[in-house]
N, C-alpha and C positions, 0 to 999 in steps of 0.2 A: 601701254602700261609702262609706268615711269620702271629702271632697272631695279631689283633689288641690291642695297648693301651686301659685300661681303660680310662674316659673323667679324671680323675682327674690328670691323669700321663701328661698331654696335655696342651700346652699352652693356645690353645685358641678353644673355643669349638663354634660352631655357628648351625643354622638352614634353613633349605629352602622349600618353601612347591611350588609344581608348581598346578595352578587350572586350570585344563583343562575341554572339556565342556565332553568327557568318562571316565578320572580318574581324581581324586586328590592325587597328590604323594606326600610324605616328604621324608628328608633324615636329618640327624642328622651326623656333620662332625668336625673335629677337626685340627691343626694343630701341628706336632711333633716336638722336640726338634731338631729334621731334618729339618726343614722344611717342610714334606712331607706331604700331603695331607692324611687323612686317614678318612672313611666313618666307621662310629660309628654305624648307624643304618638307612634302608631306608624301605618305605612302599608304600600302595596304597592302596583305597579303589574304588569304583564304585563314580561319580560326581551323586549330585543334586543341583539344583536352579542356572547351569549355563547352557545359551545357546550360541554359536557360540562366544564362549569366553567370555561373556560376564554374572554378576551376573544376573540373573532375579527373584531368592527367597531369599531374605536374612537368610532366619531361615536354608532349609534348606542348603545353602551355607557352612552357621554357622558351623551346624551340623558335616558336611564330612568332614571339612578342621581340626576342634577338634580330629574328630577320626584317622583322616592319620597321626596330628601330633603325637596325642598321642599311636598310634601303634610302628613309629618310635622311641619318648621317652624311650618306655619300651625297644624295642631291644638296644639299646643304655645304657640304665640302667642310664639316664640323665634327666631331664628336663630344658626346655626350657623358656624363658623370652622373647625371638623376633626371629623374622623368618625375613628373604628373600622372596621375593612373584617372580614366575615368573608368565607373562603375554604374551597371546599371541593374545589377542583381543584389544580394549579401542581403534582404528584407531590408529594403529601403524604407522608413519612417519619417514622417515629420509632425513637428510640435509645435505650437506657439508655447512662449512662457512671458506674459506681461509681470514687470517689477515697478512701483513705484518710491520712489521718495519726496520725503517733506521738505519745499524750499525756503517757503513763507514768506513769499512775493518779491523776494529782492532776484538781483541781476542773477545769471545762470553762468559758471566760470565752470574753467576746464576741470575743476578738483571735483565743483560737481557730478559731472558728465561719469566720472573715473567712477566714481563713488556710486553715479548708478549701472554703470556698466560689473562693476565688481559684484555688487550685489544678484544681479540675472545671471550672471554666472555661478554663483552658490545655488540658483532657484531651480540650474537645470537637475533632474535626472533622472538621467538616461537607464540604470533601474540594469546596468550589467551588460549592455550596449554601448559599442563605442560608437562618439558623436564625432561627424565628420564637418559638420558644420556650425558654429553657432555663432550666428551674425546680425547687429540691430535693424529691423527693417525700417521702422519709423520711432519717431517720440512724439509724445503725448503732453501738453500743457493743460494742466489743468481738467475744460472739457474738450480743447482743440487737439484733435488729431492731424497725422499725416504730416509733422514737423519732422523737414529732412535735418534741419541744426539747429538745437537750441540755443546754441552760444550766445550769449550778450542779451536774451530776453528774459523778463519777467514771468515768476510763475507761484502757485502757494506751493503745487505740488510737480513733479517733474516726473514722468514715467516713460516706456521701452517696452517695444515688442520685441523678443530675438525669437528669428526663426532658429529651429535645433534642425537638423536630420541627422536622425540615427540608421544606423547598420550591425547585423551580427559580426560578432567580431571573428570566427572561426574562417568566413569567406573570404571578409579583409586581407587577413594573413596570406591565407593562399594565394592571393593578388599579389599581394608586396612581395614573398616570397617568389613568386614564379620571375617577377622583375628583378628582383636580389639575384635569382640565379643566373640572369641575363647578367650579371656585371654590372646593375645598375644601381645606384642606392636611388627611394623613393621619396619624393619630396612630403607626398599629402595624396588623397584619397580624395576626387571632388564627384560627387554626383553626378552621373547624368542628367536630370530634369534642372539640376541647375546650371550645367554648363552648356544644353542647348538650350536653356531659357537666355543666357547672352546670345547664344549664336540667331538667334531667330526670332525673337517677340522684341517689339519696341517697349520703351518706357511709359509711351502713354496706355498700351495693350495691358502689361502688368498694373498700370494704376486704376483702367475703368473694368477690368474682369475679364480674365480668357482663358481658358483652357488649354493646355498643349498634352497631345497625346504623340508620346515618341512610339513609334509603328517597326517594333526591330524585329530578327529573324525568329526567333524565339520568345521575346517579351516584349510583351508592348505595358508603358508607364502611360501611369494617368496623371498628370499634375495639376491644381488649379491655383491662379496667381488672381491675387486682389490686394485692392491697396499699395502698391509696388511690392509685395512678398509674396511665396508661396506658401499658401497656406494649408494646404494638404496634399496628398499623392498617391497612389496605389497601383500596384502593378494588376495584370491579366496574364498568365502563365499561355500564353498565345502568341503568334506572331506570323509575320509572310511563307515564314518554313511550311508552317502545316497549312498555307494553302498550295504550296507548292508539292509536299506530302500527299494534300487531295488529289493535284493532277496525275503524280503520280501512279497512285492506288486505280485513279479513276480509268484511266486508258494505258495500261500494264504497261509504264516505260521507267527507265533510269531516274533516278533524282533529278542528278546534274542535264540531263533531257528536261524535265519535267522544268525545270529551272529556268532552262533558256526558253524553253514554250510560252511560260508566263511573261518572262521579259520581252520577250519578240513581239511576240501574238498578242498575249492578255492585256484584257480590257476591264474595268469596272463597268463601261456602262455598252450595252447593245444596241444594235443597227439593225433593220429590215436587211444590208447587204451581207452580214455573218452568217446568214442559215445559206447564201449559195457559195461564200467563201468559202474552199477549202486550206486546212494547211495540214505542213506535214509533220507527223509526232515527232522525227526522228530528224537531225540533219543530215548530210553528206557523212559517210563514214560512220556512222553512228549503228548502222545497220551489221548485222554481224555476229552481236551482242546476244548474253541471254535474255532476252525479249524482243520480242514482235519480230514482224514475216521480214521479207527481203526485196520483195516485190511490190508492186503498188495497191495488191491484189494480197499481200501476205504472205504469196506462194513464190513468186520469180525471185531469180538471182542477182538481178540489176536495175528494179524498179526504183522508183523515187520514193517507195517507202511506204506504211500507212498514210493514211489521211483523214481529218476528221472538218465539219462544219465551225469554223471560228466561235458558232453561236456555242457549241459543245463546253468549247473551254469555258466558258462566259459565262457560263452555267454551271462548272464547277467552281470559279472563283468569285461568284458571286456570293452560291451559298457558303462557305465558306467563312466569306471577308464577313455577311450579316451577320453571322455568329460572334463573330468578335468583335463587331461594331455596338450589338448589342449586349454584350461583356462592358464594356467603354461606355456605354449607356448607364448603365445600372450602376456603377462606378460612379459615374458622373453625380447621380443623384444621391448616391452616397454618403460624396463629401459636398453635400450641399451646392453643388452648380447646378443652381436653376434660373430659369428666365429673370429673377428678379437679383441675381446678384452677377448675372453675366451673359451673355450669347456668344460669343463668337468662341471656335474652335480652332486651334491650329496643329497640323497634323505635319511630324517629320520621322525622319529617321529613314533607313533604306528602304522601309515598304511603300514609305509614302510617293516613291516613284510608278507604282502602278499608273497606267492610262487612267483616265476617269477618277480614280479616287473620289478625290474632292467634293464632284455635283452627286458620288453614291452616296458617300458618308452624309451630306449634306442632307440627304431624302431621309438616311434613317434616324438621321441624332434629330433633325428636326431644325438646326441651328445653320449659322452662317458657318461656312469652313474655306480655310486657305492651306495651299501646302508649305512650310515653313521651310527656306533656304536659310544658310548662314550668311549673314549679313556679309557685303567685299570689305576684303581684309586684302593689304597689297601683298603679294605676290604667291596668293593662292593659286592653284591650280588651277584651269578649270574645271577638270574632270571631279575636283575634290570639291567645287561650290555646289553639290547638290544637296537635298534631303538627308543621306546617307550617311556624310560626314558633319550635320550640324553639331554633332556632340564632342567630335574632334576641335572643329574649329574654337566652341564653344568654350572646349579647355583651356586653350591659349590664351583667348579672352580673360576669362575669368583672374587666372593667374597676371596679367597683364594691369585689371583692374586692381588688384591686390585689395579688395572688400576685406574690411574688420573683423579678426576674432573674437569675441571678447573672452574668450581664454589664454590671451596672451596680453590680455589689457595687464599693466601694472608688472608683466613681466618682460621689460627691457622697449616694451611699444613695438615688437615686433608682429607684423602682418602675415597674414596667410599665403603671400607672396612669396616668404619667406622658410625656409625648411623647418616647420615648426608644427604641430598635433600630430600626423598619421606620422610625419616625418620622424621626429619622436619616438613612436611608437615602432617603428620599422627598425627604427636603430638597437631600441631596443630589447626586439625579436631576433633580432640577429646574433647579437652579444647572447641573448638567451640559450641560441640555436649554438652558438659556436664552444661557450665553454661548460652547458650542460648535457 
């Protein structure tokens, strides 16, 4: 792997911290005289004070999001001044809002374009919701869709689909503020489904129809993407936690036990050789604790601890995972993803590291499925190129891409790139917070 740039060799240096409710990751990124994307330094630490996405302790929020940033800092040899926030909770929505204008066949100039961008921007609303996103997915000629530019073509009539997503804004706050209290100012608020839809689905994926379901510890998102946009989304108040929850309940051990059992041991799919596999509930030193025996038997003092049949686990985490696979199901058909507007699935986020996933989920949804990595980004980690971190990576991206607001159309042509909506609103809250 070629070295990465130091941050100073770099034009532009930026930050992103994702709060999820089992880690908080940052990443520390820069952009080269290439253009290229280059990851300067990324981290992660264990999550406190957030549940189901959602802040519930500001102190320790505060705490976790300081330390992941400033872990990544130091790899980096940088500090930071504003982050990125990704979100995967606050009732994440999204909307299509089509606008057309009259052009009346002649050439299509950029006063146009403004003029209809300005317009889908009055058409949004958000109804007491702050919008985190509103950006053109395609435009429309006449009857021809999927026009990425209309510049310099012919048309009577000219039209736009912006995708919106919205979010409560009560949740927001708590985000930006737990970040505020780190010392940070925040740039913008980017969605999860749409910052691992760069990490992980290609462009041809978003244009012929796929589904991404991000598999987090607590929430798992449904998104489906057509026509290169996402056109809807919807969360499941579920995740890896409560099958790890099951194991626990199920054979009386510790969380963080039950935790490493799934990750070690657990499988999605089973073997004729699990029912004579044994393994052991507890590791080394684990024994002691208030649960389970000491012995191998329950009773001794220096046994290797219980033991159970591989197939036992297998059978908790199976039932389990069909529950919420079947959640993700019903979801699916919801928002309209059926056979005839898409098949394939793509599954990320920390759970999606389970053994087997992929050919389980495959049997119950009925569809093709793949586990979605973030795409290589130079000088990623590799422990950070998994499932886990495509929402991280994804941030970077995103921001890298610097995709059109069109609420900043007509105001200075400033992009999303730039410290501009949540950013805004953060500054704001602050000024609010500081001299009321």
């Amino acid at each position: 792997m070629a070295p990465v740039p130091p941050a100073a060799r770099l034009g532009r240096v930026f930050g992103a911290v994702n709060i999820g409710s089992f880690r908080i990751s940052a990443m520390v990124a820069g952009i080269g005289e290439d253009g290229e994307l280059v990851v300067l330094g990324s981290s992660h630490r264990a999550a406190q004070g957030v549940k189901r996405g959602y802040v519930t302790d500001m102190v320790a929020a505060t705490y976790a999001v300081r330390d992941a940033i400033e872990r990544a800092e130091k790899m980096a040899e940088t500090a930071l001044g504003s982050v990125w926030i990704g979100c995967s909770g606050a009732g994440l929505a999204s909307q299509i809002a089509q606008v057309e204008i009259d052009i009346g066949g002649r050439r299509i100039e950029d006063d146009d374009i403004t003029h209809l961008l300005l317009a889908a921007r009055d058409a949004i609303q958000p109804d007491g919701r702050v919008v985190l996103h509103a950006t053109p997915a395609h435009y429309t000629l006449d009857t021809a869709h999927g026009v990425a530019n209309p510049r310099g073509l012919h048309a009577e009539r000219l039209g736009v689909d912006i995708h919106v997503l919205l979010a409560d804004g009560a949740p927001i706050r708590n985000m930006t503020e737990a970040v505020q209290n780190a010392h940070l100012a925040v740039d913008g608020v980017i969605a999860s489904p749409i910052a691992a839809g760069h990490a992980c689905l290609t462009a041809e994926e978003r244009e012929i129809g796929v589904a991404l379901v991000e598999f987090g510890a607590e929430v798992t998102t449904v998104s489906v993407f057509v026509a290169g946009m996402l056109l809807g989304m919807a969360t499941v108040p579920m995740g890896s936690g409560d099958i790890t929850d099951a194991i626990a309940s199920s054979f009386g051990i510790r969380r963080f036990q039950a935790e490493r059992l799934k990750c070690v041991n657990g499988s999605a799919i089973a073997t004729p050789a699990d029912h004579r596999e044994l393994i052991p509930l507890e590791a080394p030193g684990d024994a002691g604790g208030d649960m389970g025996g000491d012995g191998a038997d329950g009773t001794g003092a220096q046994g290797e601890g219980r033991r159970i049949p591989r197939a036992e686990l297998i059978t908790v985490i199976t039932g389990r995972l069909g529950e919420l696979l079947d959640e993700v199901s019903r979801v699916l058909r919801a928002l309209g993803y059926t056979s005839t507007r898409g098949r394939q699935v793509v599954i990320t986020g920390g759970g999606a590291e389970l053994a087997g996933l992929a050919d389980f989920a495959q049997g119950v949804l009925g569809r093709p499925v793949r586990i979605g990595r973030p795409l290589a980004l130079k000088g990623l980690a590799e422990a950070h190129a998994t499932p886990g971190f495509s929402t991280l990576a994804g941030l970077v991206q995103y921001v890298a891409n610097h995709p059109l607001d069109i609420r900043e159309v007509g105001r200075g042509g400033a992009r999303a790139g730039d410290t501009t909506g949540l950013g805004q609103i953060s500054r704001l809250w602050r000024a609010l917070r500081d001299y009321f």
